[in-house]
ChimeraX commands (.cxc) that place a marker at each C-alpha (Angstrom):
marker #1 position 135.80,156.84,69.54 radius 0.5
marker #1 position 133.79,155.37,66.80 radius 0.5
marker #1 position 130.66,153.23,67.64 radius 0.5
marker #1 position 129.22,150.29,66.12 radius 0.5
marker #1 position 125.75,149.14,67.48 radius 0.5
marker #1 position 123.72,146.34,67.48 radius 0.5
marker #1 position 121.11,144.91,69.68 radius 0.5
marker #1 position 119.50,141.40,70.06 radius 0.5
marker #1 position 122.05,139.28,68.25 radius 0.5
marker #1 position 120.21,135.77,69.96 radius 0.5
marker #1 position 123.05,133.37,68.75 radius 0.5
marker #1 position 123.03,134.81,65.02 radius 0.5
marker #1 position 126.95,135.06,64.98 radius 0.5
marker #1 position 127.73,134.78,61.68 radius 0.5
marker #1 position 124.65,137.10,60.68 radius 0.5
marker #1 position 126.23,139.87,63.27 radius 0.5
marker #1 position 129.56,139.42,61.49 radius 0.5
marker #1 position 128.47,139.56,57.99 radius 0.5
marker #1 position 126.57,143.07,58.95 radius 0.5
marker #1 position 130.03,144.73,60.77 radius 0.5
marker #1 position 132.11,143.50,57.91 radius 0.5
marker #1 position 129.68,145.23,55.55 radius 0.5
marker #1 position 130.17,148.25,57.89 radius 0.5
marker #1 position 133.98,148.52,57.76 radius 0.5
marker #1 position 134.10,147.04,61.74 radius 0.5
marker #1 position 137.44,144.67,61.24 radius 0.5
marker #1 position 139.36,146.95,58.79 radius 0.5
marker #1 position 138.68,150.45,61.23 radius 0.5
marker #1 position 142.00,151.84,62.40 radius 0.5
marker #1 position 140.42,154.03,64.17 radius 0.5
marker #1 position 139.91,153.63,68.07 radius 0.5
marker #1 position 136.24,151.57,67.57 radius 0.5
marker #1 position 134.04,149.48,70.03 radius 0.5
marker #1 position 130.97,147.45,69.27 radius 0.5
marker #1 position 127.85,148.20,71.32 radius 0.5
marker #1 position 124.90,145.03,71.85 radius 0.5
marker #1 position 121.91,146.56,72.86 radius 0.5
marker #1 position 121.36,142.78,75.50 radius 0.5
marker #1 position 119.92,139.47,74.44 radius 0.5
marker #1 position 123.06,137.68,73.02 radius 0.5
marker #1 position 121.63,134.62,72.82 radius 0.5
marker #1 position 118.95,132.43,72.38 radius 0.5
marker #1 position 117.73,131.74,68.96 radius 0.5
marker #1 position 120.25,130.77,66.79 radius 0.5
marker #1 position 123.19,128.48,66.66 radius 0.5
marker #1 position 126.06,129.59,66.82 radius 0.5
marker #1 position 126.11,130.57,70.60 radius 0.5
marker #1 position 130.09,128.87,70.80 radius 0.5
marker #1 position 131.27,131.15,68.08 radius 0.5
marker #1 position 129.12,134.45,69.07 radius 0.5
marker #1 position 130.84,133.87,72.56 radius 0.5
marker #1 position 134.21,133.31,71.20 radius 0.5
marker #1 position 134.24,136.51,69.56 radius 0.5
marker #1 position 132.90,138.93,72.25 radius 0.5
marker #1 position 135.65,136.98,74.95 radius 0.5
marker #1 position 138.17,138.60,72.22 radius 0.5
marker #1 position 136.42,141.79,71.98 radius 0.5
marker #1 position 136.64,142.30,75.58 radius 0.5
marker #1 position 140.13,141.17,75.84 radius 0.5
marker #1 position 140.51,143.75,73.59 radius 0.5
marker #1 position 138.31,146.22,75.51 radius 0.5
marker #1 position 136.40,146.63,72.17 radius 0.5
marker #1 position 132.98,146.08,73.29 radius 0.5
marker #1 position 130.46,147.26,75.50 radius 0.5
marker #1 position 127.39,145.26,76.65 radius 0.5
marker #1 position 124.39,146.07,77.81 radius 0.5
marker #1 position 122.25,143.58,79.78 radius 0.5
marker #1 position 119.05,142.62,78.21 radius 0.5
marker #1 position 115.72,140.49,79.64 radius 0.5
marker #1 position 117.12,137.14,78.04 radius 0.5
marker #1 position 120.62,137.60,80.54 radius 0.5
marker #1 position 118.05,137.71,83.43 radius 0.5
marker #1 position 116.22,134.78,81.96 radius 0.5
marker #1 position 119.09,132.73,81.91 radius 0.5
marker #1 position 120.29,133.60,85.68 radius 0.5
marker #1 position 116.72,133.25,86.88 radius 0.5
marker #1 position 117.28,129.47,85.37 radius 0.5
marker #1 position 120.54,129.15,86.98 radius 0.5
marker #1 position 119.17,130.66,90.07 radius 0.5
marker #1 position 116.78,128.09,90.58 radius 0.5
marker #1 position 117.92,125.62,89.47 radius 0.5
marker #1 position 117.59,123.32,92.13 radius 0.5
marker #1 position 113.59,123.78,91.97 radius 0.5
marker #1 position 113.78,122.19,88.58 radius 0.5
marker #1 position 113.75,125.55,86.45 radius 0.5
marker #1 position 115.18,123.87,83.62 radius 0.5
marker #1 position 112.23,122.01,83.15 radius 0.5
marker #1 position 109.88,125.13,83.18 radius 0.5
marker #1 position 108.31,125.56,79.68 radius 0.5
marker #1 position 109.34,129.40,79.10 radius 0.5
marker #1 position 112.99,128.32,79.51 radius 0.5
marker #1 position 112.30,126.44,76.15 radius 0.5
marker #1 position 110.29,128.33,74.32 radius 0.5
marker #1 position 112.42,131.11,74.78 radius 0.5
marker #1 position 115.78,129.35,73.47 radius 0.5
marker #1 position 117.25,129.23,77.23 radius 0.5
marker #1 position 117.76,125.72,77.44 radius 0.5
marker #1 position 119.19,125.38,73.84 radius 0.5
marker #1 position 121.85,128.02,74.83 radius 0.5
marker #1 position 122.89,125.90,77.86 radius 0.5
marker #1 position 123.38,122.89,75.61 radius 0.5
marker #1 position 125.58,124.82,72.97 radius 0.5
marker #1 position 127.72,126.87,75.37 radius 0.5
marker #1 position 128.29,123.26,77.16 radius 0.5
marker #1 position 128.28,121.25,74.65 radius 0.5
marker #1 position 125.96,118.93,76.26 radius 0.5
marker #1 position 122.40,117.44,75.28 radius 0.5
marker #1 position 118.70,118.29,76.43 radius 0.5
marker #1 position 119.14,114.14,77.48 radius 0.5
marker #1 position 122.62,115.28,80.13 radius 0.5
marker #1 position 120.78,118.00,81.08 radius 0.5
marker #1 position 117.47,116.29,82.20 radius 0.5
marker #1 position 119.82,112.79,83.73 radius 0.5
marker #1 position 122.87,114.90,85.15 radius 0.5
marker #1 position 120.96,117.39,86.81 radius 0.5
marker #1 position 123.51,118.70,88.98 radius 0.5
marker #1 position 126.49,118.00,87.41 radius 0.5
marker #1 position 124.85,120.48,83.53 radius 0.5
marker #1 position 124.44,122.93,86.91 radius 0.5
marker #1 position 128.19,122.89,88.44 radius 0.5
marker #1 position 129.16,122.92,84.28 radius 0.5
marker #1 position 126.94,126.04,83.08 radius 0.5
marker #1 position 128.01,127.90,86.22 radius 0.5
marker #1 position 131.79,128.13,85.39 radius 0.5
marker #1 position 130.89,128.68,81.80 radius 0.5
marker #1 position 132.33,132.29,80.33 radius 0.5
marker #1 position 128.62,133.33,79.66 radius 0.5
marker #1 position 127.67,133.43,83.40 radius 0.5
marker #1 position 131.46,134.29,85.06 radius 0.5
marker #1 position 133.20,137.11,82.68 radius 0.5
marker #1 position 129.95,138.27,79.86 radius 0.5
marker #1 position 127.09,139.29,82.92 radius 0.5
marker #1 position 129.42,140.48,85.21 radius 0.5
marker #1 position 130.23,143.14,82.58 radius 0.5
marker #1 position 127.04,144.14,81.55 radius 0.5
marker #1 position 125.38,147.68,82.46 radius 0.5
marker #1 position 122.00,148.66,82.37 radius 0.5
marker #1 position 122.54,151.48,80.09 radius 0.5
marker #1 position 125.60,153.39,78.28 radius 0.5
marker #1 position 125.52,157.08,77.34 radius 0.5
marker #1 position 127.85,159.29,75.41 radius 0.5
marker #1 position 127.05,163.29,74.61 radius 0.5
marker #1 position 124.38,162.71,72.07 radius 0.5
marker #1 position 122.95,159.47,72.71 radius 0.5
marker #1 position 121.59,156.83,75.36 radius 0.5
marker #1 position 121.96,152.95,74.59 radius 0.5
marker #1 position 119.41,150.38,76.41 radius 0.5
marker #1 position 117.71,147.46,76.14 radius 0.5
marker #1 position 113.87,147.93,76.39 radius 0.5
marker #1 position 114.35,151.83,77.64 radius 0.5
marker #1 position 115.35,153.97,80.31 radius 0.5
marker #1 position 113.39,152.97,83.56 radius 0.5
marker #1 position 109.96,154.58,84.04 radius 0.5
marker #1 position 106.63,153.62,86.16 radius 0.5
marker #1 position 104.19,151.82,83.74 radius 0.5
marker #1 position 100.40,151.96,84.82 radius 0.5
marker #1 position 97.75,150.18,83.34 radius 0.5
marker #1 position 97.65,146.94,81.48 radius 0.5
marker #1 position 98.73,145.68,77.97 radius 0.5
marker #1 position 95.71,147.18,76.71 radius 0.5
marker #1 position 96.11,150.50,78.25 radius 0.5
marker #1 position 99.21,151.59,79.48 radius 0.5
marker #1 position 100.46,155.17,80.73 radius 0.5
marker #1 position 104.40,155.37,80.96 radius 0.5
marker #1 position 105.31,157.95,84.15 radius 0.5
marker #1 position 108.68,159.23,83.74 radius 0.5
marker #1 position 111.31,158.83,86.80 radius 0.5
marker #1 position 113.40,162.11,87.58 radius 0.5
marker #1 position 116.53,159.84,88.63 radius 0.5
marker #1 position 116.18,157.13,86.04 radius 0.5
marker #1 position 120.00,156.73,86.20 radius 0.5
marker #1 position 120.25,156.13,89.27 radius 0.5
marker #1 position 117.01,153.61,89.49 radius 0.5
marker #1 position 116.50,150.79,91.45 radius 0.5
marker #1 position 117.39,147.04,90.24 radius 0.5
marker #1 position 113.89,146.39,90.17 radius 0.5
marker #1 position 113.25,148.94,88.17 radius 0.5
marker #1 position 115.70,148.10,85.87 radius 0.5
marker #1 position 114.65,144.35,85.40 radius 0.5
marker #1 position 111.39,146.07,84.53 radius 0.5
marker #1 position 112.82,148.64,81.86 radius 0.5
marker #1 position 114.22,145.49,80.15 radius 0.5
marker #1 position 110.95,144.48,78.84 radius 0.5
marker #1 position 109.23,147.99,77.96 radius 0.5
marker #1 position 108.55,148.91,74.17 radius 0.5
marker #1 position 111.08,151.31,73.49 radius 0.5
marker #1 position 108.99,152.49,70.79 radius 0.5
marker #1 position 105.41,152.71,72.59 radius 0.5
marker #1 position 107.50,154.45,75.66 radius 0.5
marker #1 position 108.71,156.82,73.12 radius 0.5
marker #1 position 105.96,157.99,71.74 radius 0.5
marker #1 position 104.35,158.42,75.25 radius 0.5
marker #1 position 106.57,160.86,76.07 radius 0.5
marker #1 position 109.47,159.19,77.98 radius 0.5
marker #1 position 112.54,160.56,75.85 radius 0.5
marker #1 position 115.52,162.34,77.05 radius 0.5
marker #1 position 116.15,165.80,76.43 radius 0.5
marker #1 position 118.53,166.51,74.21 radius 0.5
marker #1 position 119.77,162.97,73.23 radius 0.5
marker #1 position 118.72,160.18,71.32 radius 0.5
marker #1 position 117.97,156.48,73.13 radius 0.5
marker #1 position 119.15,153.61,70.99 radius 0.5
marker #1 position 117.40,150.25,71.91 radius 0.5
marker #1 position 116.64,146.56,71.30 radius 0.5
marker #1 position 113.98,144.28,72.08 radius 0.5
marker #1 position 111.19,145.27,70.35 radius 0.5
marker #1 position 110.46,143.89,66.50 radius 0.5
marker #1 position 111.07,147.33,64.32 radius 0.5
marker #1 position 108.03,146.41,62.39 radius 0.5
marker #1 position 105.12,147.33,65.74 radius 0.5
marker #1 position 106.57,151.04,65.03 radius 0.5
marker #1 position 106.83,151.30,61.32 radius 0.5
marker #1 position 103.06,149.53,61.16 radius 0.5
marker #1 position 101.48,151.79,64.29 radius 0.5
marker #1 position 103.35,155.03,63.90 radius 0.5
marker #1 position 103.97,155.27,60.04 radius 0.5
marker #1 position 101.29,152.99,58.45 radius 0.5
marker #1 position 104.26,150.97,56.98 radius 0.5
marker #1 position 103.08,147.34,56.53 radius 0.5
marker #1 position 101.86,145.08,59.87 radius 0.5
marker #1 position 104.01,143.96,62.57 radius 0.5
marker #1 position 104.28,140.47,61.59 radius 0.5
marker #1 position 102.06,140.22,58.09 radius 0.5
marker #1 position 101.40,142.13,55.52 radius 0.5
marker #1 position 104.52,143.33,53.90 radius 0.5
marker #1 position 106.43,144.08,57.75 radius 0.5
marker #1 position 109.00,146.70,57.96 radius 0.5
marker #1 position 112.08,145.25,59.92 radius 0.5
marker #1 position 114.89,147.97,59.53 radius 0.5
marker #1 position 115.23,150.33,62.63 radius 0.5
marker #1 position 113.05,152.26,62.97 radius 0.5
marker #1 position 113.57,156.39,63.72 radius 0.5
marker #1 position 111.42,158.37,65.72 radius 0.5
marker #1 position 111.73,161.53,67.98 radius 0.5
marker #1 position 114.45,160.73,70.68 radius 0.5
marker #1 position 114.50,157.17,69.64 radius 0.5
marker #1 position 116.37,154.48,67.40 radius 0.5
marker #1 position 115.18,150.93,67.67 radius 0.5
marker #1 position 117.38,148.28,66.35 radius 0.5
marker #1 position 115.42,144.87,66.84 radius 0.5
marker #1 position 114.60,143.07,63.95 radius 0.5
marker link #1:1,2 radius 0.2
marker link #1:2,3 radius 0.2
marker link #1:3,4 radius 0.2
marker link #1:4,5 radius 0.2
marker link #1:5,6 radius 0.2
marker link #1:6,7 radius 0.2
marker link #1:7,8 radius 0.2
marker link #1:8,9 radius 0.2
marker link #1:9,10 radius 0.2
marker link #1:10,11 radius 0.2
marker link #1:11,12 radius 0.2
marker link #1:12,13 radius 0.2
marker link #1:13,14 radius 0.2
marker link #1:14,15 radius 0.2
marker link #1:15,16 radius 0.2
marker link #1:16,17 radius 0.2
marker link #1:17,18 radius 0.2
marker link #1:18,19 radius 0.2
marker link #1:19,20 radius 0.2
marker link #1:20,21 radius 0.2
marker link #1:21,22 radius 0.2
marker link #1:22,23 radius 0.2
marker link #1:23,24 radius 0.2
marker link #1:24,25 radius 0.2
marker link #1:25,26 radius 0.2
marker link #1:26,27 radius 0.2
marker link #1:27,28 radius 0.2
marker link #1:28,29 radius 0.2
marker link #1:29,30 radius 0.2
marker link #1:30,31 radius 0.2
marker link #1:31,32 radius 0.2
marker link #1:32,33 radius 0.2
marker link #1:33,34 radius 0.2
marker link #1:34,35 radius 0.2
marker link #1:35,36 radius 0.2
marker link #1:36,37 radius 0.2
marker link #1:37,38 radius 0.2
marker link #1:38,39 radius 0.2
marker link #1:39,40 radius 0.2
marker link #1:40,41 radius 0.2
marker link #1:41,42 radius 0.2
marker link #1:42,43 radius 0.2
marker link #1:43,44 radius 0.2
marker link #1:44,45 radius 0.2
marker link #1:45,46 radius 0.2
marker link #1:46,47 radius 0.2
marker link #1:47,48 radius 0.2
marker link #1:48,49 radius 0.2
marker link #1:49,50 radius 0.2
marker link #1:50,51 radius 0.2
marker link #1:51,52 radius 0.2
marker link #1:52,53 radius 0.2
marker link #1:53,54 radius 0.2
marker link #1:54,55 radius 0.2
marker link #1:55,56 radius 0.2
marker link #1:56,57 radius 0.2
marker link #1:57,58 radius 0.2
marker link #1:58,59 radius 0.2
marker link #1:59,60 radius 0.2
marker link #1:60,61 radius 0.2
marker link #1:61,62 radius 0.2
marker link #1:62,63 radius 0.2
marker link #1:63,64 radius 0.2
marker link #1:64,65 radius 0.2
marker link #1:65,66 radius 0.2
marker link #1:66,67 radius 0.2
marker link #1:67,68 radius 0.2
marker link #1:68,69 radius 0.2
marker link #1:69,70 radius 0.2
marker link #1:70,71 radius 0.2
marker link #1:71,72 radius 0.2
marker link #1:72,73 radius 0.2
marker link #1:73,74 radius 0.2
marker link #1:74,75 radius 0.2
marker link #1:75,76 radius 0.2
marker link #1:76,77 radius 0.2
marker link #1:77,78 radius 0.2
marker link #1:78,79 radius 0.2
marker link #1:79,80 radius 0.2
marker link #1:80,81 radius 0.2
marker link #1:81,82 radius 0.2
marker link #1:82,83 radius 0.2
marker link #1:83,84 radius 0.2
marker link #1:84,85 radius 0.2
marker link #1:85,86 radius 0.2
marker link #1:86,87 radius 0.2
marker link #1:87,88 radius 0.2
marker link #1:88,89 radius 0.2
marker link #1:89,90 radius 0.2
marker link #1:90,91 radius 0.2
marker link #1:91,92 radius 0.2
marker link #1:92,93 radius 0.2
marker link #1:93,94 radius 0.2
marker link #1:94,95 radius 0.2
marker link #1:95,96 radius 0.2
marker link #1:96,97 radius 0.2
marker link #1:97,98 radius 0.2
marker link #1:98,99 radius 0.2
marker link #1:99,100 radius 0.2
marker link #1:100,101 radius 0.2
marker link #1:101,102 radius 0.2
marker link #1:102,103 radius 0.2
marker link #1:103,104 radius 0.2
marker link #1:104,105 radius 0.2
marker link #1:105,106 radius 0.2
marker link #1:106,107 radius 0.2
marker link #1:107,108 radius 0.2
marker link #1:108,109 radius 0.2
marker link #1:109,110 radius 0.2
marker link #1:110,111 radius 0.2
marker link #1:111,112 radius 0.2
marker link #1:112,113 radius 0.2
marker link #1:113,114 radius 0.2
marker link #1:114,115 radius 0.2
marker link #1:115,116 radius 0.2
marker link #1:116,117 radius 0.2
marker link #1:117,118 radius 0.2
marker link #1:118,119 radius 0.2
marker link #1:119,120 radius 0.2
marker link #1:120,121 radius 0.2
marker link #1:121,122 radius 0.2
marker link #1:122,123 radius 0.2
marker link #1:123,124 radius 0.2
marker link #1:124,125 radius 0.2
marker link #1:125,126 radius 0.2
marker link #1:126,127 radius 0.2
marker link #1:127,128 radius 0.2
marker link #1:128,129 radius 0.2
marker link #1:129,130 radius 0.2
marker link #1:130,131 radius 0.2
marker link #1:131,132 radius 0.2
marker link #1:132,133 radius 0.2
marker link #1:133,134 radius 0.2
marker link #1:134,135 radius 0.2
marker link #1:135,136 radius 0.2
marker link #1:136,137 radius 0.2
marker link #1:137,138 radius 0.2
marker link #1:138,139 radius 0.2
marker link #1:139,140 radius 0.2
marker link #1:140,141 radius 0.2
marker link #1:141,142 radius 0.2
marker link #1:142,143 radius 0.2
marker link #1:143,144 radius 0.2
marker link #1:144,145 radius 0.2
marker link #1:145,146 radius 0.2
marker link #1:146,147 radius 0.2
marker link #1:147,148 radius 0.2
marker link #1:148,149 radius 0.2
marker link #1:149,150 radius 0.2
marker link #1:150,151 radius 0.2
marker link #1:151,152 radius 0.2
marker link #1:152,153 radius 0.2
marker link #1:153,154 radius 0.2
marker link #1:154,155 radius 0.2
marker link #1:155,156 radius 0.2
marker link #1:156,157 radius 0.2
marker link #1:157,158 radius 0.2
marker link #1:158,159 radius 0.2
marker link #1:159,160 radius 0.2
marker link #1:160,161 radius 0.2
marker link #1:161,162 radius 0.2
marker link #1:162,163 radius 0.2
marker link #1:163,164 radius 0.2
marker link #1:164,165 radius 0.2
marker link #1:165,166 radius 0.2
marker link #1:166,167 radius 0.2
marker link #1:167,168 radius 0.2
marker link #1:168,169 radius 0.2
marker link #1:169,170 radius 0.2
marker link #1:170,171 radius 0.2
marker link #1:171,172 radius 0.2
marker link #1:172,173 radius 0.2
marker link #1:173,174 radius 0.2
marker link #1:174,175 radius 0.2
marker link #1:175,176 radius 0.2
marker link #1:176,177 radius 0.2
marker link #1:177,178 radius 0.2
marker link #1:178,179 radius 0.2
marker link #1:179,180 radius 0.2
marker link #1:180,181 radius 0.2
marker link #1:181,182 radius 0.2
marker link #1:182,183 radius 0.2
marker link #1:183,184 radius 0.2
marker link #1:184,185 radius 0.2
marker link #1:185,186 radius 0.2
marker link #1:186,187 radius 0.2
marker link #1:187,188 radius 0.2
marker link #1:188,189 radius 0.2
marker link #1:189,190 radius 0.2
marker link #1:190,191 radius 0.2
marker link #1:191,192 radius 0.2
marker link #1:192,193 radius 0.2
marker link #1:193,194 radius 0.2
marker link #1:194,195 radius 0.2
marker link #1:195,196 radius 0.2
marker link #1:196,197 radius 0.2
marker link #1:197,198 radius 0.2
marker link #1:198,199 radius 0.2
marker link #1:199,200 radius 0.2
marker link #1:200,201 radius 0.2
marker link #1:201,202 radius 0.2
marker link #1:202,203 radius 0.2
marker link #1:203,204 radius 0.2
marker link #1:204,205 radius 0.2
marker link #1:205,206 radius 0.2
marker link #1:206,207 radius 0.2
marker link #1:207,208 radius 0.2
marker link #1:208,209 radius 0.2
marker link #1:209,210 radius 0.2
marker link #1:210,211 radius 0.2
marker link #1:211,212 radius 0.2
marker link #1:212,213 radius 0.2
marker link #1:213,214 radius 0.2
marker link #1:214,215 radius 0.2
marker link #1:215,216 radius 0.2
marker link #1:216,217 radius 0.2
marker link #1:217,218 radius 0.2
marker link #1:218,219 radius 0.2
marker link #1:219,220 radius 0.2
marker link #1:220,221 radius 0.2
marker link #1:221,222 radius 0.2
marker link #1:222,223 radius 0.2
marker link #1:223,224 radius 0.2
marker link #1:224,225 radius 0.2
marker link #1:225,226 radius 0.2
marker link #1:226,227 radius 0.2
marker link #1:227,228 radius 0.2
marker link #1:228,229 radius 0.2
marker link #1:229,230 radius 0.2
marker link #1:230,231 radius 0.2
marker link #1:231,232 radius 0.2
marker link #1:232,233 radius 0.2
marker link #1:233,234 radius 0.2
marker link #1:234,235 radius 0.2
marker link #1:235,236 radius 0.2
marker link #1:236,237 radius 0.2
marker link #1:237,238 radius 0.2
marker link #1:238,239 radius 0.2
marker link #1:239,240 radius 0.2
marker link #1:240,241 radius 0.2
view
């Protein structure tokens, strides 16, 4: 089996397609499946087409999907709902709410005037019945360990100073734990010592540039001349840019 991976599309379809046709994804003859390191939406447009196509990958079992923190974003917002969630300024800023009005083809107006009938609607959409339900936490094959954010691991200290504590049985963590993992800097964790023997971890979330600026003096994170290609390091790949 050949893999093709990508993480942290966030609605970019026709970006995501232009980058697996330069790849040879559509013309492989080989047995192939496409790997999305979470967050499929929210940011771009073209949430309609990007779901379009993964519905036919997975009738084709040709993909496998990892959840990222954006899929619990948007369940938390379905979730509660009823307290008026929708209206809760992260759910904006973080493109929620503009995915809800492209996969239903409705308006921020229907959403904020027809309250519980956007609710009933985004419920039975594909996103929310057939995409989450699929999602894991984490894949693995004999070499290499996909994720979100990373594996799961205890986190002490603050954003300022943080110590990353491994967990013997990450597999087999908690869901807690894995909501957690969702948000962790792959590449920080990395470097702190939280890698896998023996294998490489492939993640998302995470711009690239924070480890090309911290851990090779390649350019800043956002200014000065950032590096956004993935970035390797020991036991990791990080594909977010």
């Amino acid at each position: 089996m050949r893999y093709y991976v990508t993480a942290d599309v966030h609605g970019y379809f026709s970006e995501l397609r232009s980058a697996l046709a330069e790849k040879g994804f559509f013309e492989d003859t080989e047995p192939h499946e496409l790997i999305i390191c979470g967050d499929i939406y929210d940011r771009g447009t073209e949430a309609l087409e990007l779901q379009s196509f993964i519905l036919d990958l997975m009738s084709k079992d040709e993909v496998i999907l990892i959840r990222g923190n954006h899929e619990d974003l948007v369940l938390d917002l379905l979730n509660n709902w009823d307290k008026g969630s929708f209206l809760q300024r992260h759910h904006y800023s973080n493109g929620t709410v503009d995915t809800i009005c492209q996969l239903t083809e409705s308006t921020i107006e229907q959403l904020l005037t027809e309250s519980d009938e956007m609710d009933r609607k985004f419920s039975k959409n594909p996103f929310i019945q057939d995409i989450i339900p699929t999602m894991v936490d984490y894949f693995e094959t004999e070499h290499y360990i996909f994720t979100h954010g990373w594996i799961t691991c205890t986190i002490i200290g603050n954003n300022n100073s943080r110590n990353y504590v491994p967990i013997e049985d990450w597999r087999n963590a908690g869901t807690q734990a894995w909501n957690s993992s969702r948000w962790i800097n792959g590449m920080e964790a990395a470097h702190s010592g939280i890698i896998e023997s023996g294998k490489t971890i492939v993640c998302g979330h995470w711009h690239c540039s924070f480890g090309h600026a911290n851990y090779e003096g390649d350019g800043g994170e956002f200014d000065n001349n950032p590096n956004f290609a993935p970035y390797f390091g020991e036991g990791i790949i990080a594909l977010d840019a």
